[in-house]
Backbone as ProteinMPNN parsed JSONL, in Angstrom:
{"seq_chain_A": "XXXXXXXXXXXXXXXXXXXXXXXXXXXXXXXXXXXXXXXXXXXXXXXXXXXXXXXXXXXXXXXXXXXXXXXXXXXXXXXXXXXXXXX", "coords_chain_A": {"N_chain_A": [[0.842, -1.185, 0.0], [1.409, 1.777, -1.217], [4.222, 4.058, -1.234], [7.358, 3.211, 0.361], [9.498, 4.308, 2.364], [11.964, 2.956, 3.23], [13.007, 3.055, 5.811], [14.472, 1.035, 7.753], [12.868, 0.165, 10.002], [11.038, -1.489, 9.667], [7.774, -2.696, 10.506], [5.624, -3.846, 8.989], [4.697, -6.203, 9.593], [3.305, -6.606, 11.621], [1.162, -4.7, 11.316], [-0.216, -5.015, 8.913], [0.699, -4.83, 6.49], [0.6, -2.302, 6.302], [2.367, 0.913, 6.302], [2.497, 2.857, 9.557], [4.312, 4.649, 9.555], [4.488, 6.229, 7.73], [2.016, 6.287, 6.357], [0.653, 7.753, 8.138], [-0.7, 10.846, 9.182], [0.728, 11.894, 11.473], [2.977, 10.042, 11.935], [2.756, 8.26, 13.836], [3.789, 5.108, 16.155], [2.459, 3.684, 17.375], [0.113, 3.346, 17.701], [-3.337, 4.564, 17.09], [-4.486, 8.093, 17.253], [-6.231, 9.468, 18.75], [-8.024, 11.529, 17.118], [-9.124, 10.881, 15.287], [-12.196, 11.676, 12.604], [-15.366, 10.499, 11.752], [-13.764, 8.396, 10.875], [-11.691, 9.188, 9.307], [-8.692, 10.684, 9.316], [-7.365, 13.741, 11.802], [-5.78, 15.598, 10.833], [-5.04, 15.527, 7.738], [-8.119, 15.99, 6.139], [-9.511, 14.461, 4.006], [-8.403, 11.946, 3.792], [-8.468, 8.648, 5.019], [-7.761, 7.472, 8.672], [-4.583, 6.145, 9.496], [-4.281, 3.666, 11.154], [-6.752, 3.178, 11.688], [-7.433, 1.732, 9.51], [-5.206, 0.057, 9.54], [-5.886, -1.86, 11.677], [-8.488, -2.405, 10.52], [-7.849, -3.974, 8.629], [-5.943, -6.025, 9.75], [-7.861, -7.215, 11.784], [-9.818, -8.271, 9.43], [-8.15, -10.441, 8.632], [-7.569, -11.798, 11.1], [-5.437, -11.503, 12.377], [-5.267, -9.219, 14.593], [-3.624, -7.256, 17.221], [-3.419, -6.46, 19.939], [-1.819, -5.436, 22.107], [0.725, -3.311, 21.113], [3.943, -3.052, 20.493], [6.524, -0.906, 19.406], [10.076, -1.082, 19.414], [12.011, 0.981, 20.8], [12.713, 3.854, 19.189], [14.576, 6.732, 17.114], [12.183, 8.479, 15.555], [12.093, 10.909, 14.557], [13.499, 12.11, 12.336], [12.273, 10.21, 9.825], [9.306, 10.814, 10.401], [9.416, 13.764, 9.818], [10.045, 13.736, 7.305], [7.788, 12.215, 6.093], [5.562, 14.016, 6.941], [6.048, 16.3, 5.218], [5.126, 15.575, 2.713], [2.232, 15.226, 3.314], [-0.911, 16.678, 2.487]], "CA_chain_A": [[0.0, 0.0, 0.0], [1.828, 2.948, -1.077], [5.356, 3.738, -0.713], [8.042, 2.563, 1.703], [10.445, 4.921, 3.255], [13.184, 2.222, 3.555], [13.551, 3.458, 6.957], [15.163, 0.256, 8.096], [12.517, -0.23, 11.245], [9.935, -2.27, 9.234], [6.674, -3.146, 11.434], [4.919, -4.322, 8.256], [4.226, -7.519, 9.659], [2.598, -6.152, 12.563], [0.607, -3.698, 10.948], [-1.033, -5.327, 7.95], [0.945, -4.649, 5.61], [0.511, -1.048, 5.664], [3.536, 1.322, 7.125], [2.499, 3.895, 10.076], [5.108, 6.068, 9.632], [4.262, 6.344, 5.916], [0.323, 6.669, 6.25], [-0.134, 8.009, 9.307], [-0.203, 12.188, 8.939], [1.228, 12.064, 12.648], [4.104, 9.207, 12.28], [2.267, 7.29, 14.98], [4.171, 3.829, 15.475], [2.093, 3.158, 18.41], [-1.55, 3.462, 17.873], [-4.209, 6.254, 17.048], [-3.807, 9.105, 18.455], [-7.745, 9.595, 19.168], [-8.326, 12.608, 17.265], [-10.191, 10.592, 14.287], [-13.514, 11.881, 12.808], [-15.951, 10.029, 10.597], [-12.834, 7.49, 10.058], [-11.083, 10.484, 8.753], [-7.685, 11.959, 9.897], [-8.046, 15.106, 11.363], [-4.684, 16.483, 9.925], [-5.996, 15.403, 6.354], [-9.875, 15.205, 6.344], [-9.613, 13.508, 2.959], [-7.145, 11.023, 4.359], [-8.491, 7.775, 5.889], [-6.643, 7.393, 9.837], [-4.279, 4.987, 9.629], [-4.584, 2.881, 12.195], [-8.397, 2.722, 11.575], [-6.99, 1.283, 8.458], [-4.693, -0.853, 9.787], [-7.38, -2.621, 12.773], [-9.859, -3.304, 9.768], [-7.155, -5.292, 8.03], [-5.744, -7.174, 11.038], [-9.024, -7.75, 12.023], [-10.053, -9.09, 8.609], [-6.935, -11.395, 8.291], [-7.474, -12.505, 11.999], [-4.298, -11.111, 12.776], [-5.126, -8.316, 15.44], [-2.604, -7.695, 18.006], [-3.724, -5.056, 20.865], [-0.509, -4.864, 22.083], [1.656, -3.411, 20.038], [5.18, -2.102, 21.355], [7.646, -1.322, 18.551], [10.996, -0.823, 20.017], [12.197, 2.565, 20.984], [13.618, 4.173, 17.979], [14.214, 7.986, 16.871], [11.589, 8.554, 14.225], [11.816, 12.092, 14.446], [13.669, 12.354, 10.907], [11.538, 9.936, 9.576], [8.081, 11.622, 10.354], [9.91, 14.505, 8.907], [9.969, 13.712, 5.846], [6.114, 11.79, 5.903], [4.682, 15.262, 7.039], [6.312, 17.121, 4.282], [4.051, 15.025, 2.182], [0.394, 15.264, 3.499], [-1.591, 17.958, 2.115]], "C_chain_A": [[0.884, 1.242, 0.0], [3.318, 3.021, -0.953], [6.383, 3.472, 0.145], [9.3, 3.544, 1.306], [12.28, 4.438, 3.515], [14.131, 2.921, 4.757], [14.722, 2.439, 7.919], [14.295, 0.052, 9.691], [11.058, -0.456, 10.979], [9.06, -3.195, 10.681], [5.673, -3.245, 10.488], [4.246, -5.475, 8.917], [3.801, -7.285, 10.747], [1.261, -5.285, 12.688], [-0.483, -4.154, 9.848], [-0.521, -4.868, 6.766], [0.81, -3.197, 5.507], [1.318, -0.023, 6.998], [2.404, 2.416, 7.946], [2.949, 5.279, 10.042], [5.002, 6.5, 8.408], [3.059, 6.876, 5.601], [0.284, 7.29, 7.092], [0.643, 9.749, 9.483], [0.95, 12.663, 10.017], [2.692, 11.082, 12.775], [3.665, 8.258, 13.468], [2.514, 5.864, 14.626], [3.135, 3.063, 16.372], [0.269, 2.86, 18.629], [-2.325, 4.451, 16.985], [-4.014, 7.23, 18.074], [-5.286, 9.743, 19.158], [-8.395, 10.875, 18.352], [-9.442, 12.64, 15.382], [-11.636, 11.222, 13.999], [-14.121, 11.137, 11.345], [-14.773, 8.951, 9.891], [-11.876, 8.515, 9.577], [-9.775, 10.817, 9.574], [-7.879, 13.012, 10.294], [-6.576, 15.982, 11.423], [-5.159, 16.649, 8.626], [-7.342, 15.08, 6.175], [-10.062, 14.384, 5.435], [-8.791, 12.439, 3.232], [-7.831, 10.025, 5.42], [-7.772, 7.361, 7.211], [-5.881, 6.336, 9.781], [-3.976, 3.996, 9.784], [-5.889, 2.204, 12.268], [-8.312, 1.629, 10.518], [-6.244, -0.068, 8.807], [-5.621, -2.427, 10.615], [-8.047, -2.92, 12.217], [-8.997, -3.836, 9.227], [-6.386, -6.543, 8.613], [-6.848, -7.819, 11.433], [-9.923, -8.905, 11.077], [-8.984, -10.517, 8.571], [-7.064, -12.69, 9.834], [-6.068, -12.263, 13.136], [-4.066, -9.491, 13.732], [-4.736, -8.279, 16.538], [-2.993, -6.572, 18.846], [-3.194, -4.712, 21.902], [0.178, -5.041, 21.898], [2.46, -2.503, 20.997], [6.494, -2.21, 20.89], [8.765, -0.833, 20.333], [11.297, 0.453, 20.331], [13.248, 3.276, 19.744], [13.228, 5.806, 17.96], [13.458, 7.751, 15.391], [11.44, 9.653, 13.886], [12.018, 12.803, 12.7], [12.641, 11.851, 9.568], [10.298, 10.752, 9.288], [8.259, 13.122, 9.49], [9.865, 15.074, 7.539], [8.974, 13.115, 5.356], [5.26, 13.272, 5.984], [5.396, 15.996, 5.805], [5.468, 16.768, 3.029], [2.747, 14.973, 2.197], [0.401, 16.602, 3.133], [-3.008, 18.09, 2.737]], "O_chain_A": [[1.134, 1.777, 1.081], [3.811, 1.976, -0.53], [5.818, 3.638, 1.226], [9.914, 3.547, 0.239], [13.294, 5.076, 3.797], [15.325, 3.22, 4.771], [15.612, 2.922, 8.619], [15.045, -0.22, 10.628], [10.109, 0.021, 11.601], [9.523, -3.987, 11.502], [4.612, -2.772, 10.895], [3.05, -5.598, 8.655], [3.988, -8.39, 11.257], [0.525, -5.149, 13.666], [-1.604, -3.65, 9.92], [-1.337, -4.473, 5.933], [0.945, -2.823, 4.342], [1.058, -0.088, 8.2], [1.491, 2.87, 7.256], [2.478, 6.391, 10.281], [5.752, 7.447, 8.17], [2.914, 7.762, 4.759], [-0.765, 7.878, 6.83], [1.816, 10.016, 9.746], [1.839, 13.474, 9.757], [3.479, 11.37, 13.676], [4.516, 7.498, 13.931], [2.064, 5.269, 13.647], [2.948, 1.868, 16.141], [-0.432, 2.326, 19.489], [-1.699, 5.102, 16.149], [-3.583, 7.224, 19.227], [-5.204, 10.504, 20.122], [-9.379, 11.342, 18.925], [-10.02, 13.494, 14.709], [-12.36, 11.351, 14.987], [-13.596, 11.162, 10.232], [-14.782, 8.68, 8.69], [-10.82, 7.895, 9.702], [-10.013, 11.303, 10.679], [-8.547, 13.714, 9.535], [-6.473, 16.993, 12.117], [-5.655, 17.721, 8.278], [-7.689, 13.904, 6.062], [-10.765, 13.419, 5.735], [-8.501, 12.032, 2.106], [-7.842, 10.382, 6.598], [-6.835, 6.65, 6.848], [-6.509, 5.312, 10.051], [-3.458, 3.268, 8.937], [-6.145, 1.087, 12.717], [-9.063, 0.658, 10.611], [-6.654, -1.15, 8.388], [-5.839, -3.562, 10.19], [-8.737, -3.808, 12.717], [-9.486, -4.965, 9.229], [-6.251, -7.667, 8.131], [-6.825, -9.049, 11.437], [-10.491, -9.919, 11.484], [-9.505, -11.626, 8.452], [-6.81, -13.894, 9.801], [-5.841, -12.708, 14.262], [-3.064, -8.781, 13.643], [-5.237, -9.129, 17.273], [-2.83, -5.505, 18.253], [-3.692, -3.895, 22.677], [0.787, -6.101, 22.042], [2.105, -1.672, 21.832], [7.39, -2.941, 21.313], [8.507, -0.516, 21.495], [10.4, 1.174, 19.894], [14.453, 3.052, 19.632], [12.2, 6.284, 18.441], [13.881, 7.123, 14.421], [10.703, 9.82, 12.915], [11.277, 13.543, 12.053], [12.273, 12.567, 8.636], [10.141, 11.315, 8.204], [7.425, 13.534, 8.684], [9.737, 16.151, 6.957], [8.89, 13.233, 4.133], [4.41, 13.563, 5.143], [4.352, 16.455, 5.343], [5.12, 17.707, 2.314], [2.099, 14.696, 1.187], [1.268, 17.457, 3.311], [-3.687, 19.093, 2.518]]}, "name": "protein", "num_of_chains": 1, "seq": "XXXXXXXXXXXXXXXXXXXXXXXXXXXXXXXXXXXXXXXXXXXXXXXXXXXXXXXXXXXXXXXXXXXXXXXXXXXXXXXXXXXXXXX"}
């Protein structure tokens, strides 16, 4: 789903196949951040949340994990360069 970052702190396989730090307007590796409306982002209103995203495809697959606890990593550069991207 979309492109990959080649950040080197892949949580694909945790996620459903679809990156956080890539989709998610906020870089959130950890969850939602609660501030969803109508399913919606509310950084990008046109922008599905995605985490909401993620939880309906874990969920479909059978593969929902409700706790999740990547490792401690700086993602600050990362997110960085994901927010320079949302509109």
């Amino acid at each position: 789903m979309g492109k990959c970052l080649k950040c080197k702190t892949c949580l694909l396989l945790k996620t459903g196949g679809i990156c956080p730090i890539m989709h998610c307007a906020k870089g959130l590796v950890n969850g939602p951040c609660g501030g969803a409306q109508n399913e919606c982002c509310e950084i990008g209103f046109h922008k599905k949340c995605a985490w909401l995203e993620i939880f309906q495809r874990c969920s479909k697959s059978g593969k929902l994990v409700l706790s999740f606890d990547p490792a401690i990593k700086d993602y600050s550069n990362i997110v960085k360069q994901n927010n320079r991207n949302v509109s």
